[in-house]
SENU-177362 format. One record per residue (C-alpha): x, y, z; residue in three letters; residue number from 1. Coordinates in Angstrom, 1 decimal. Layout:
N
ATOM      u      v      w residu num
ATOM      X      Y      Z    ALA NUM
...
***
This chain:
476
ATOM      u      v      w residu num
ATOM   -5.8  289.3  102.2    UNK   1
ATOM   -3.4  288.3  105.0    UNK   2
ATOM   -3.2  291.6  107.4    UNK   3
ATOM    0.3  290.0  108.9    UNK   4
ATOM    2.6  292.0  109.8    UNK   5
ATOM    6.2  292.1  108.0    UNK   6
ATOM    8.2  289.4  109.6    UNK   7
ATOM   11.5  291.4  111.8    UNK   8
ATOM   14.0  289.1  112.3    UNK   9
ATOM   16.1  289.1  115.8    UNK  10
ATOM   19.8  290.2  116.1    UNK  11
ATOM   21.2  286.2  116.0    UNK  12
ATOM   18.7  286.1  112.6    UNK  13
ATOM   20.2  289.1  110.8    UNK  14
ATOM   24.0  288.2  112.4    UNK  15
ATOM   23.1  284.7  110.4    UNK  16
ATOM   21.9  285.9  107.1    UNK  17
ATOM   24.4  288.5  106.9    UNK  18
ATOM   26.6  285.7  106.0    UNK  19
ATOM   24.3  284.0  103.5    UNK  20
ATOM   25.1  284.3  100.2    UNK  21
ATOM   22.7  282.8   96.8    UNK  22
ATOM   24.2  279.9   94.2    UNK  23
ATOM   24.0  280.1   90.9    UNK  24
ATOM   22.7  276.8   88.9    UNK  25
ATOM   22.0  276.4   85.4    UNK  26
ATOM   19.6  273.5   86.1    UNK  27
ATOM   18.7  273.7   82.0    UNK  28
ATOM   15.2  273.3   82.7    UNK  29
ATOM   12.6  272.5   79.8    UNK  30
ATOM    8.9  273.3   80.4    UNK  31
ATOM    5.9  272.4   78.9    UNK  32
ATOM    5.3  269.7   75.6    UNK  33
ATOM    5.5  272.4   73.3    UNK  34
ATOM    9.0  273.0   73.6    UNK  35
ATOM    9.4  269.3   72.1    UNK  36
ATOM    6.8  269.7   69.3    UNK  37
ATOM    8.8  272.5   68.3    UNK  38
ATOM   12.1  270.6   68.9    UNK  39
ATOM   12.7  274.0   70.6    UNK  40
ATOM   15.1  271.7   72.7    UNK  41
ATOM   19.0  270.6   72.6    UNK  42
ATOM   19.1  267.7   69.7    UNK  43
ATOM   19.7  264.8   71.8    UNK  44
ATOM   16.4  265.7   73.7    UNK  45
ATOM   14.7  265.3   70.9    UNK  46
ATOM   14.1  262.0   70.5    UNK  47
ATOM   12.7  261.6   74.3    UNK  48
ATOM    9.0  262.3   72.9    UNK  49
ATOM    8.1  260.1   69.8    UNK  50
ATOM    5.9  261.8   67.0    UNK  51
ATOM    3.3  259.8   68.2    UNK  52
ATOM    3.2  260.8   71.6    UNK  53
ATOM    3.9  264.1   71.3    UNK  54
ATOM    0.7  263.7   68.7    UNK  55
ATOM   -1.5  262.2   71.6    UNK  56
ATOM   -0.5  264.7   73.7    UNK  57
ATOM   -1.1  267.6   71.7    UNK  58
ATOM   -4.6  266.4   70.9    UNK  59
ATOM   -5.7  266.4   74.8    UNK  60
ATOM   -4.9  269.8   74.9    UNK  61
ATOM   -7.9  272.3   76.0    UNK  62
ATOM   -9.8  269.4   77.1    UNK  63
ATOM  -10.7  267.7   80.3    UNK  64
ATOM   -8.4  265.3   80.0    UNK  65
ATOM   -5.2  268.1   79.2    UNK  66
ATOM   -2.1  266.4   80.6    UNK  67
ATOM   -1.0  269.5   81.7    UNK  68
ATOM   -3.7  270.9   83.2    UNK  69
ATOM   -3.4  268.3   85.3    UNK  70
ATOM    0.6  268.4   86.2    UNK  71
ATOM    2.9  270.5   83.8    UNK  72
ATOM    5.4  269.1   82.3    UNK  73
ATOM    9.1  270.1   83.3    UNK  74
ATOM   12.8  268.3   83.6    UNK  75
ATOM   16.0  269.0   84.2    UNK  76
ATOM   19.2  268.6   82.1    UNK  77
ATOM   20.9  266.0   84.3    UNK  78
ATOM   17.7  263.9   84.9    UNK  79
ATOM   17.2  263.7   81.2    UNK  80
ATOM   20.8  262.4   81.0    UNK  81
ATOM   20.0  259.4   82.9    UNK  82
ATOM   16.3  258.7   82.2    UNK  83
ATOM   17.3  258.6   78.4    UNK  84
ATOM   18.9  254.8   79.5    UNK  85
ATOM   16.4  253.9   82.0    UNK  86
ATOM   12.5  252.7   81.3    UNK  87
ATOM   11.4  253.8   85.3    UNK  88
ATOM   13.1  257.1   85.2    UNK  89
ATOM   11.3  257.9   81.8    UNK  90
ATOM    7.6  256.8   83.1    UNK  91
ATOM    8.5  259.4   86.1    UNK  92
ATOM    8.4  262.3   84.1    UNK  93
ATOM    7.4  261.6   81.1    UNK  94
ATOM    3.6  262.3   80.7    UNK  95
ATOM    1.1  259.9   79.3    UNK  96
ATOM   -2.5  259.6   77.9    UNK  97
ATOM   -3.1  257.2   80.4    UNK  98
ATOM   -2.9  260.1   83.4    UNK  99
ATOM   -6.5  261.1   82.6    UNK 100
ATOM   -8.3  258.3   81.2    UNK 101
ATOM   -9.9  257.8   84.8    UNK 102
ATOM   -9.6  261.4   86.7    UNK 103
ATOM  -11.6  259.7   89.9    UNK 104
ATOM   -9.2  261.1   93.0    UNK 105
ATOM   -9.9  263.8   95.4    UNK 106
ATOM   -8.9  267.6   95.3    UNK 107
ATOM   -7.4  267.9   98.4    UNK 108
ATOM   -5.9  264.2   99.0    UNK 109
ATOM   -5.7  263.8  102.8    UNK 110
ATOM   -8.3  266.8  103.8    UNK 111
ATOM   -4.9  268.8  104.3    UNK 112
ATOM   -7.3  272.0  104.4    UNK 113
ATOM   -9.2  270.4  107.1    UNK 114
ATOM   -6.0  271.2  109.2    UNK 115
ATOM   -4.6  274.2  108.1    UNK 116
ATOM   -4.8  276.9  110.8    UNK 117
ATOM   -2.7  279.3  109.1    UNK 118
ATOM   -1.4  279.4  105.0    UNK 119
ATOM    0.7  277.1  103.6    UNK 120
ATOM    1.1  275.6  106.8    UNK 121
ATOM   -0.6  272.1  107.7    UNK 122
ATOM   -0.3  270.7  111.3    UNK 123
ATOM   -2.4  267.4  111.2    UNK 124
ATOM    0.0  265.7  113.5    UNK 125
ATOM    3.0  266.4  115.8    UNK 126
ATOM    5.1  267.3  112.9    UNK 127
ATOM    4.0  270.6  110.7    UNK 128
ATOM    4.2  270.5  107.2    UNK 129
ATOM    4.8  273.8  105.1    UNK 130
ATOM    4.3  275.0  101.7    UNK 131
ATOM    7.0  277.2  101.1    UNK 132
ATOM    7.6  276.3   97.1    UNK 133
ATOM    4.9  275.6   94.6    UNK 134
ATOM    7.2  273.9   91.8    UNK 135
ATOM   10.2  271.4   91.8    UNK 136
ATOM   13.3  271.3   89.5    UNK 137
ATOM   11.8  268.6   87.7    UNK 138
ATOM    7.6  267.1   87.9    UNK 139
ATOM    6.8  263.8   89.1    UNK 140
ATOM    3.9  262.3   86.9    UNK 141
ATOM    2.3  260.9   90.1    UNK 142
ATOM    3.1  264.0   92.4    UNK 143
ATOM    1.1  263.6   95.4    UNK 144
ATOM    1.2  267.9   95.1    UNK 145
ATOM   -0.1  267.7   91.7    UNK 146
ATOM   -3.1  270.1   93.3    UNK 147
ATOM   -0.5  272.7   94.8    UNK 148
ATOM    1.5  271.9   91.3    UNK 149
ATOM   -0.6  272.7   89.0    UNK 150
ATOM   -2.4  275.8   90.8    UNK 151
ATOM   -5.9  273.8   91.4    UNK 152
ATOM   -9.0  275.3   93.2    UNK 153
ATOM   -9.9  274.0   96.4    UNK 154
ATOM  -12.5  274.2   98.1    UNK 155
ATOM  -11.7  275.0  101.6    UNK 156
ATOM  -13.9  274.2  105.2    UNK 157
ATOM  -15.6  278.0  104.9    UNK 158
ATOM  -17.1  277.4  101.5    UNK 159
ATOM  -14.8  279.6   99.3    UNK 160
ATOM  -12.8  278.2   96.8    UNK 161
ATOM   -9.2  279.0   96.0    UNK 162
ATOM   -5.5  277.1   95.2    UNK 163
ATOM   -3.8  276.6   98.1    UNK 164
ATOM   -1.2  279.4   99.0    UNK 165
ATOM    2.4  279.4  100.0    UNK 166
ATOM    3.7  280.1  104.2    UNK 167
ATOM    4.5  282.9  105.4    UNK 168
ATOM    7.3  282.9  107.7    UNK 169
ATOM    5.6  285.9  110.2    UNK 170
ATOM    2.2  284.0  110.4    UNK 171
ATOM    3.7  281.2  110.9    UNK 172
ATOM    6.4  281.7  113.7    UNK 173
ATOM    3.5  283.8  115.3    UNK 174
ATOM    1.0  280.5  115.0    UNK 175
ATOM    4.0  278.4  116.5    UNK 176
ATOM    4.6  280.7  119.4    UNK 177
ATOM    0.7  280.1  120.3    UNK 178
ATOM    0.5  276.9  119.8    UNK 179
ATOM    3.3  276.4  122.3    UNK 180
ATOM    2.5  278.4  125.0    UNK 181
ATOM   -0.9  276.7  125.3    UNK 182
ATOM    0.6  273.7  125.1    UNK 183
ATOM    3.3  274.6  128.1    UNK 184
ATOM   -0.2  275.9  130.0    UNK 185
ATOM   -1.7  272.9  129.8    UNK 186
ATOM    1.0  270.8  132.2    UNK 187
ATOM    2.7  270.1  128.4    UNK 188
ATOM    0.2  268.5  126.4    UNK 189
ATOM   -2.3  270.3  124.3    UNK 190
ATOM   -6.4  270.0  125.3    UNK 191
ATOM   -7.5  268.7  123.0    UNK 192
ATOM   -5.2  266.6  120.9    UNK 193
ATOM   -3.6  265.3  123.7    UNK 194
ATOM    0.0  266.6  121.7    UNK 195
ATOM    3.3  267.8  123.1    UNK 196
ATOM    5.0  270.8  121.6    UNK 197
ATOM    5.3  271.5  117.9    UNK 198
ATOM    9.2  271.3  117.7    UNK 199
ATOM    9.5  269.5  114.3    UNK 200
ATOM    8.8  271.4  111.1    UNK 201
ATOM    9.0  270.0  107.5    UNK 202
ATOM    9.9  272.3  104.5    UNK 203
ATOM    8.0  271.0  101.8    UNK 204
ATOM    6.0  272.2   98.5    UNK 205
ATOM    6.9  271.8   95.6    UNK 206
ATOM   10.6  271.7   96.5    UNK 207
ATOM   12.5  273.9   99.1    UNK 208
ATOM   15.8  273.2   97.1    UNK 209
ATOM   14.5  275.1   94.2    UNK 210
ATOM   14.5  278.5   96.7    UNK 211
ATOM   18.0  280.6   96.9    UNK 212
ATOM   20.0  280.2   99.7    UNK 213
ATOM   19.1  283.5  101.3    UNK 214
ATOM   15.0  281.9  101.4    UNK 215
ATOM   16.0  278.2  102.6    UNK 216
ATOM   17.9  280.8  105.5    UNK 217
ATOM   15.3  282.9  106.4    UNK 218
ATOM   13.0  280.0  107.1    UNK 219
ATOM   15.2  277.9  109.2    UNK 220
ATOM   16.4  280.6  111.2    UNK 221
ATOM   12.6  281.6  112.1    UNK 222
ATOM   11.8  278.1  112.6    UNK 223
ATOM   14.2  278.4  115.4    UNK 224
ATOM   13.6  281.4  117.0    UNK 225
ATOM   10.1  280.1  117.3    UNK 226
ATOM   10.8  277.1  119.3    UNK 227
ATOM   11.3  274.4  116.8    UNK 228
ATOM   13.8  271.7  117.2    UNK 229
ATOM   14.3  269.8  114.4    UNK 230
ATOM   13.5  270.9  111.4    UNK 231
ATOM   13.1  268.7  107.8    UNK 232
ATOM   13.6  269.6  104.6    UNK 233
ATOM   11.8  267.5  101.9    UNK 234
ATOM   14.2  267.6   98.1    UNK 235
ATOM   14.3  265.4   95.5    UNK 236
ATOM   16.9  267.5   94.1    UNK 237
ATOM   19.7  265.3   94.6    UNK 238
ATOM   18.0  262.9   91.9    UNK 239
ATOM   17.1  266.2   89.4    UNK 240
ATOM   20.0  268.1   90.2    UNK 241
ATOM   22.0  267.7   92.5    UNK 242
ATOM   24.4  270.5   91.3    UNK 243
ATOM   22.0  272.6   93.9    UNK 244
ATOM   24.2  271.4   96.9    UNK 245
ATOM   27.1  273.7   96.3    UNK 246
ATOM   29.4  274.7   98.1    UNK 247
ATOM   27.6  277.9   99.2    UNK 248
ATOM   24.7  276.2  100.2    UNK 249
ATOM   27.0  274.2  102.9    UNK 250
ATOM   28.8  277.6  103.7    UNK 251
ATOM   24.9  278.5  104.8    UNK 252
ATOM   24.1  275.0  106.4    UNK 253
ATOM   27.2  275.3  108.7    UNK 254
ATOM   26.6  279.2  109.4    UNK 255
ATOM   23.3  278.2  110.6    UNK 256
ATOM   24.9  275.8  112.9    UNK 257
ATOM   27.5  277.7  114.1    UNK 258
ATOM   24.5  280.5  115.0    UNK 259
ATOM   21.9  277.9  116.2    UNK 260
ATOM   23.8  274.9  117.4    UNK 261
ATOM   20.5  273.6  119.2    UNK 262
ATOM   18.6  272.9  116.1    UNK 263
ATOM   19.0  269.6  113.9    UNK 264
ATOM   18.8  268.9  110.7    UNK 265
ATOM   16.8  266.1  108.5    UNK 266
ATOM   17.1  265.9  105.3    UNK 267
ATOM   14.2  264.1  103.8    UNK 268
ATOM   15.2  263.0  100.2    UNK 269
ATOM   13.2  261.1   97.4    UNK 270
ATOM   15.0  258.3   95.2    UNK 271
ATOM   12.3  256.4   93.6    UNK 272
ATOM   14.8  253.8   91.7    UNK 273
ATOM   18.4  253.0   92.1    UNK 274
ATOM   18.7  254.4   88.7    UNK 275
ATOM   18.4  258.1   89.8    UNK 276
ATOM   21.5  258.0   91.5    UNK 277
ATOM   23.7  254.1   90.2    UNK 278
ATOM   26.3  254.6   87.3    UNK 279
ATOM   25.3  252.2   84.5    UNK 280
ATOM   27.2  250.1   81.9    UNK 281
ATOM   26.5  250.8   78.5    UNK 282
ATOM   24.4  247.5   78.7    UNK 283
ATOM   22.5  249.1   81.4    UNK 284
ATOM   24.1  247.3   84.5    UNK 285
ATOM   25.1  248.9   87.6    UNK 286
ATOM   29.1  249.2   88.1    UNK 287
ATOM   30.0  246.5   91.3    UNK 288
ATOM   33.1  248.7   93.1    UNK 289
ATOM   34.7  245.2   94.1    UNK 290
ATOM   32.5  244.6   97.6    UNK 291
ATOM   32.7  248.0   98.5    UNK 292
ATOM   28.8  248.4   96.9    UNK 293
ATOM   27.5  250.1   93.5    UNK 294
ATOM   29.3  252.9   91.8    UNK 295
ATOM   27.4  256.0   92.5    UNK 296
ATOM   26.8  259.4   90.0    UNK 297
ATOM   29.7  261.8   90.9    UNK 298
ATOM   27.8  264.5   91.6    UNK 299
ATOM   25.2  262.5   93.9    UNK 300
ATOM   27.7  261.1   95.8    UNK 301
ATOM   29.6  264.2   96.4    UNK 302
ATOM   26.5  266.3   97.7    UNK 303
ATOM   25.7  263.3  100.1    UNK 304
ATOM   29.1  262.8  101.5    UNK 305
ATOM   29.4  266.7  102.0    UNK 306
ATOM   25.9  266.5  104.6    UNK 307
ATOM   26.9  262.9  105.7    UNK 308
ATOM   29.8  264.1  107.2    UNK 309
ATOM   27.8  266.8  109.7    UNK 310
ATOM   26.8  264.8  112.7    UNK 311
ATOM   24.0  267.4  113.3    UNK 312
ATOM   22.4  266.3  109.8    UNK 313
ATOM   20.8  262.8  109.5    UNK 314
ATOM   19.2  261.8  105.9    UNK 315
ATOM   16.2  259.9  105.1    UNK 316
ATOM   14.7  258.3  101.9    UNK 317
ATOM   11.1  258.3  101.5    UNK 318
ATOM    9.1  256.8   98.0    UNK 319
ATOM    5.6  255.6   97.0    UNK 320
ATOM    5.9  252.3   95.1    UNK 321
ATOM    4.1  253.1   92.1    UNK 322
ATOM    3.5  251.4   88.6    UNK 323
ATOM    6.2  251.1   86.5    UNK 324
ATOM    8.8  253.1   87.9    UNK 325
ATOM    9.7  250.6   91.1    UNK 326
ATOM    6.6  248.0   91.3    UNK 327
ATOM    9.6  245.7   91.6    UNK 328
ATOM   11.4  244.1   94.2    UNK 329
ATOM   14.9  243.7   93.2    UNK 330
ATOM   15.3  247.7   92.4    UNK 331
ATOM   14.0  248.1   96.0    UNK 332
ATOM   16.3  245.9   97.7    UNK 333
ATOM   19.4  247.3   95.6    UNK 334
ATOM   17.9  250.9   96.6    UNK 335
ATOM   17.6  250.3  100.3    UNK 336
ATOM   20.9  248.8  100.4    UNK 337
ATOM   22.9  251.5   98.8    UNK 338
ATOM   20.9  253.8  100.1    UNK 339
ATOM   21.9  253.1  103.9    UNK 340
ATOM   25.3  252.1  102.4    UNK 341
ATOM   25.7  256.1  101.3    UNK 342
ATOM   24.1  257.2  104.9    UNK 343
ATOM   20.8  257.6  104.1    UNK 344
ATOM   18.3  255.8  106.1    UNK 345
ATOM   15.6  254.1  104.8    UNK 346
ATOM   12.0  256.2  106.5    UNK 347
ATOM    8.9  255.1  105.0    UNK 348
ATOM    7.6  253.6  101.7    UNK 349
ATOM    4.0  254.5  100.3    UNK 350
ATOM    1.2  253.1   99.0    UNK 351
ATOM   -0.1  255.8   96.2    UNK 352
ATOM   -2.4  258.3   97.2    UNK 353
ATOM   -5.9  258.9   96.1    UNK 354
ATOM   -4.7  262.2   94.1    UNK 355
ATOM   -7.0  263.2   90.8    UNK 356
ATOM   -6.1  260.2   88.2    UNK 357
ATOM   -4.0  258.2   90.9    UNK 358
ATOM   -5.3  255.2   89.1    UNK 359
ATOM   -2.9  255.7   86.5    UNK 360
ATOM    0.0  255.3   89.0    UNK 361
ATOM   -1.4  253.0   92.2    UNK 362
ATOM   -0.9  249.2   92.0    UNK 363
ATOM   -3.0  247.1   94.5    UNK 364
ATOM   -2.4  247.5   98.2    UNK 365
ATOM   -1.7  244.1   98.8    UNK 366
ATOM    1.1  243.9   95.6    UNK 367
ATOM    2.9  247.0   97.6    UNK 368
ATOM    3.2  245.0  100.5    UNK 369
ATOM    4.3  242.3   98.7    UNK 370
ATOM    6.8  243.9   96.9    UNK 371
ATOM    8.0  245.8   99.7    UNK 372
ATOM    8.9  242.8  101.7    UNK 373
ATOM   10.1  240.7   98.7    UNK 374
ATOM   12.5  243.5   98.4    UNK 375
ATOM   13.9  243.3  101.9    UNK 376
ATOM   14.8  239.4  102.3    UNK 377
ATOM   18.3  239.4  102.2    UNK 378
ATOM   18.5  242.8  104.1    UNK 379
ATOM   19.8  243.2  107.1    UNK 380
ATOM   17.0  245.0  110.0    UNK 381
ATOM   19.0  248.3  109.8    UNK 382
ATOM   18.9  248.0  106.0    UNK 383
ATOM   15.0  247.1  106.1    UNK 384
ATOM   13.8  249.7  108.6    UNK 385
ATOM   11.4  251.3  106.1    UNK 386
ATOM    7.5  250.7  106.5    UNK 387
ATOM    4.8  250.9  104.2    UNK 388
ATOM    2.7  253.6  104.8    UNK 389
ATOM   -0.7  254.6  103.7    UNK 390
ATOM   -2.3  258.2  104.2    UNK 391
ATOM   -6.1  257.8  105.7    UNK 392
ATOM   -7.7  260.8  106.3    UNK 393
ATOM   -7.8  260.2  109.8    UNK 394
ATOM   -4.6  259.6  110.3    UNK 395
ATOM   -0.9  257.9  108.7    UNK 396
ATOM   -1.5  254.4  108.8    UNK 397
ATOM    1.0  251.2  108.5    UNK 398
ATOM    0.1  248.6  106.3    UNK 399
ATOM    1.3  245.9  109.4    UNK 400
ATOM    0.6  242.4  107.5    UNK 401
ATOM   -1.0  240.5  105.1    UNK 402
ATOM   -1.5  237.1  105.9    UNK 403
ATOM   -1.4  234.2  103.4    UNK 404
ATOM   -3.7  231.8  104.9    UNK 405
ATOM   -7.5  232.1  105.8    UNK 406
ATOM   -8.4  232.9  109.4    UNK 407
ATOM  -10.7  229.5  110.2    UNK 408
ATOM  -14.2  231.1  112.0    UNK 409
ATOM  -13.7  235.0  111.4    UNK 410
ATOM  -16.7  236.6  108.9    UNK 411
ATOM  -14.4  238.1  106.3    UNK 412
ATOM  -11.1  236.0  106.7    UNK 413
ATOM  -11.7  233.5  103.9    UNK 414
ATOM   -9.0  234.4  101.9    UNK 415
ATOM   -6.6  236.3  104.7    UNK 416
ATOM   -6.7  239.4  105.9    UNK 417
ATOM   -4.9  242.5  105.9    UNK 418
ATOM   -4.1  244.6  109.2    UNK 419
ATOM   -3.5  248.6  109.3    UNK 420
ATOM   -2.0  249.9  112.0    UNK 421
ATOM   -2.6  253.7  112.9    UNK 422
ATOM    0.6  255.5  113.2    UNK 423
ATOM   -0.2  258.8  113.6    UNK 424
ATOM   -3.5  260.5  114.0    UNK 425
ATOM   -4.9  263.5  113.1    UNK 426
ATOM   -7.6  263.8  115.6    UNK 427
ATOM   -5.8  262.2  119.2    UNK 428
ATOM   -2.0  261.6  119.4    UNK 429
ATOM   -3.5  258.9  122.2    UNK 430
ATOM   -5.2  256.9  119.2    UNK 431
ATOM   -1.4  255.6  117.9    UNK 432
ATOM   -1.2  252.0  117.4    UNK 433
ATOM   -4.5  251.2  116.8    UNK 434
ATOM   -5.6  248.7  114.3    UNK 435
ATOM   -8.2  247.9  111.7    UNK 436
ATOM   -8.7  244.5  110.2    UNK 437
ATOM  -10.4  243.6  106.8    UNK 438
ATOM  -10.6  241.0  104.7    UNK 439
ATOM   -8.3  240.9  101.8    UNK 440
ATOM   -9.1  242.3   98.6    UNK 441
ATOM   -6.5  241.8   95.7    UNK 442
ATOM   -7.8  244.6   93.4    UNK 443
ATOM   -7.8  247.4   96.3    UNK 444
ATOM   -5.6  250.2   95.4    UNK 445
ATOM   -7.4  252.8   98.3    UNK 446
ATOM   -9.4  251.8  101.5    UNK 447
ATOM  -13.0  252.3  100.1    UNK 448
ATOM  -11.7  248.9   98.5    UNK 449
ATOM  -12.2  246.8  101.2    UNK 450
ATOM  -15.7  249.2  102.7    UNK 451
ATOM  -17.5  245.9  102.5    UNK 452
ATOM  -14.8  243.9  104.5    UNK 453
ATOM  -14.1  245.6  107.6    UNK 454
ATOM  -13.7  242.7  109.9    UNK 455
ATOM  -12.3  245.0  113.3    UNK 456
ATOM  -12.1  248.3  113.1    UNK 457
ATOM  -10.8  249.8  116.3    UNK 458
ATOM   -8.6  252.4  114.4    UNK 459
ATOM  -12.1  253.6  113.4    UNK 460
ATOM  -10.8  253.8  110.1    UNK 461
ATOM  -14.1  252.5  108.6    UNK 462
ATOM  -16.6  253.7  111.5    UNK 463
ATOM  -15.6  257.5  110.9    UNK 464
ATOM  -17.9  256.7  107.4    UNK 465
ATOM  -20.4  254.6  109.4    UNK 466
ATOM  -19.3  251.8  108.1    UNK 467
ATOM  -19.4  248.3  110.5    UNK 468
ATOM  -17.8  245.2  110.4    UNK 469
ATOM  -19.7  242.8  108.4    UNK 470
ATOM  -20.6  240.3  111.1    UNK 471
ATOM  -22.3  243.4  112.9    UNK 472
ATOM  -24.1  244.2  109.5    UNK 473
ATOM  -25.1  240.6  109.0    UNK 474
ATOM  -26.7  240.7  112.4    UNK 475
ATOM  -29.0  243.7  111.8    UNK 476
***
């Protein structure tokens, strides 16, 4: 039991949130399979389970492989009204047998508790991530939260065992102060990491956007007062509702500004395929607006143009490629294009993460990169700034290359290679740019797939498991 006192916000804080005031949003929400079974759901919904599936599903339940025991099942009006024409948008929240016929994946994917100093909070590089929702509007079948989701035990570095927990905004201000004044002790760089100040903060879950106004506040006007710069909030609301980004929620955006003109704003949003957010033709084609791009849903377009238009807000798309949702390179490219067309710069793409039954959802590590850079011929460099990231538990990791060609006299390079580059790790900022070499494997879908391999590993991406390069093991 946290013995934290309550959090007291300062004058500027309570001037702020005086003028805060909640939305209200009829996001027509529909939980759970049941509610289909029963057709306990407006008609036209009806038809967006078969009998058959709704059979399958209803015969997992109460056993290991429960689909919702694994990640409910939830989705929103508006998402349902464009997933009912589009095959990707359907796979993404639609659950499957296939979830759990392998449930091989780890309980905490990335050791998160491994760096959690305080609840809900976890600061494994220069940017801290917090838990401050445990749901979304809408469930992603591959959810790299399912374990947060769907309320999992964990076990945690002391031994006990226990589903990870939201922030709170006292402990966490208080941890923020401490970090930072050792850090400032230290000549600006901390001891042991070898980090600067913690000045970026990403509001994650689950989904801040599903919080009231007043909560979203609260948090971002902490955040500041504790000496944080920037600070990100992670939504795929735009794509399940993007009725959230009111008019009131802007009101609170630009009160925040107007009371903490310092801090900047990133808004880290998740558009898996173009046809989350594209108008299509009843023959399911996008809508060309005579060279002026794609025609874009009203109410998308509306809530981006309303936090393009603040120069103190900068947006960024993020997505895992995953199986048959956007394993596919001409959705990509039209994604990326429109997406920076809009004002939304393309950040990162992923390769899926070893969640429990992510090999349902991952394709091959070596297909991602393949994809990913079929997609982006044609692009021009600020349209194809995104990289193709993979999450190591030491650290965020680029998947640099993939060559082609054999490397002639390297153990291992037969058939190519593939080259990860660390971007960030968790142990030494210093360790950044680093690289481990291995030799390709067309089946991998997670690192352990190329443990017997490793042709260079100075990353130490294979050496943190005692695993060598193979010309050192063919020595011994």
């Amino acid at each position: 039991m946290s013995t934290q006192k309550k959090y007291l916000p300062s004058q500027r804080e309570q001037a702020f949130l005086k003028k805060v005031v909640n939305g209200k949003y009829d996001r027509q929400i529909i939980t759970g399979i049941a509610k289909f079974a029963r057709e306990d759901v407006p008609q036209d919904m009806r038809v967006f389970y078969s009998r058959e599936e709704l059979d399958q599903i209803l015969g997992l339940k109460g056993t290991p492989r429960d689909l919702e025991a694994r990640m409910p099942i939830k989705i929103t009006r508006h998402y349902y009204e464009q997933a009912q024409y589009s095959r990707p948008m359907q796979t993404l929240v639609k659950a499957s047998p296939r979830e759990t016929y392998d449930l091989d994946g780890a309980e905490d994917p990335g050791k998160q508790m491994t760096y959690s100093p305080r609840e809900g909070l976890i600061h494994k590089y220069e940017l801290g991530l917090l838990y401050v929702a445990s749901t979304c509007s809408a469930h992603c079948r591959f959810c790299y939260r399912e374990e947060l989701i769907g309320r999992k035990q964990i076990t945690r570095g002391d031994g006990t065992v226990a589903p990870k927990g939201l922030a709170q905004l006292g402990e966490i201000v208080e941890y923020i102060r401490g970090h930072n004044m050792l850090v400032a002790a230290n000549g600006g760089r901390h001891p042991e990491t070898g980090r600067e100040k913690l000045r970026e903060v990403l509001m994650s879950g689950g989904d801040p956007m599903v919080l009231g106004n007043k909560n979203i506040a609260a948090w971002l006007a902490g955040l500041a007062e504790a000496g944080v710069e920037n600070v990100r909030i992670g939504t795929k609301e735009l794509a399940f509702h993007p009725q959230r980004f009111d008019q009131t929620f802007f009101a609170m955006l630009d009160a925040f500004h107007q009371a903490y003109p310092e801090i900047s704003l990133r808004m880290i949003v998740h558009f898996n395929h173009p046809d989350e957010f594209l108008r299509k033709t009843p023959d399911g084609g996008y809508i060309d607006k005579s060279g002026s791009g794609l025609e874009w849903i009203a109410e998308t377009r509306a809530a981006v143009n309303e936090l393009a238009r603040r120069d103190w807000i900068t947006i960024h798309n993020q997505s895992p490629i995953i199986r048959d949702i956007n394993d596919d390179a001409d959705s990509l490219r039209i994604m990326q294009r429109e997406m920076l067309r809009n004002g939304i710069e393309n950040h990162y793409f992923f390769c899926g993460r070893d969640i429990i039954g992510h090999k349902a959802f991952n394709i091959p590590i070596e297909r991602t990169w393949q994809v990913l850079n079929e997609s982006q011929k044609g692009l021009s460099g600020v349209e194809a700034h995104a990289r193709l990231s993979i999450t190591h538990y030491k650290g965020k990791t680029e998947v640099a290359a993939v060559t082609n060609e054999p490397l002639p006299g390297v153990p291992g390079g037969e058939r190519g290679v593939v080259i990860f580059k660390l971007l960030r790790s968790a142990a030494d900022a210093r360790d950044r740019s680093k690289v481990t070499i291995v030799g390709r494997n067309p089946d991998a879908i997670w690192f352990s797939g190329y443990d017997d391999r490793v042709i260079f590993d100075e990353a130490g991406l294979y050496s943190m498991y005692g695993i060598k390069p193979a010309f050192l093991r063919a020595a011994e």
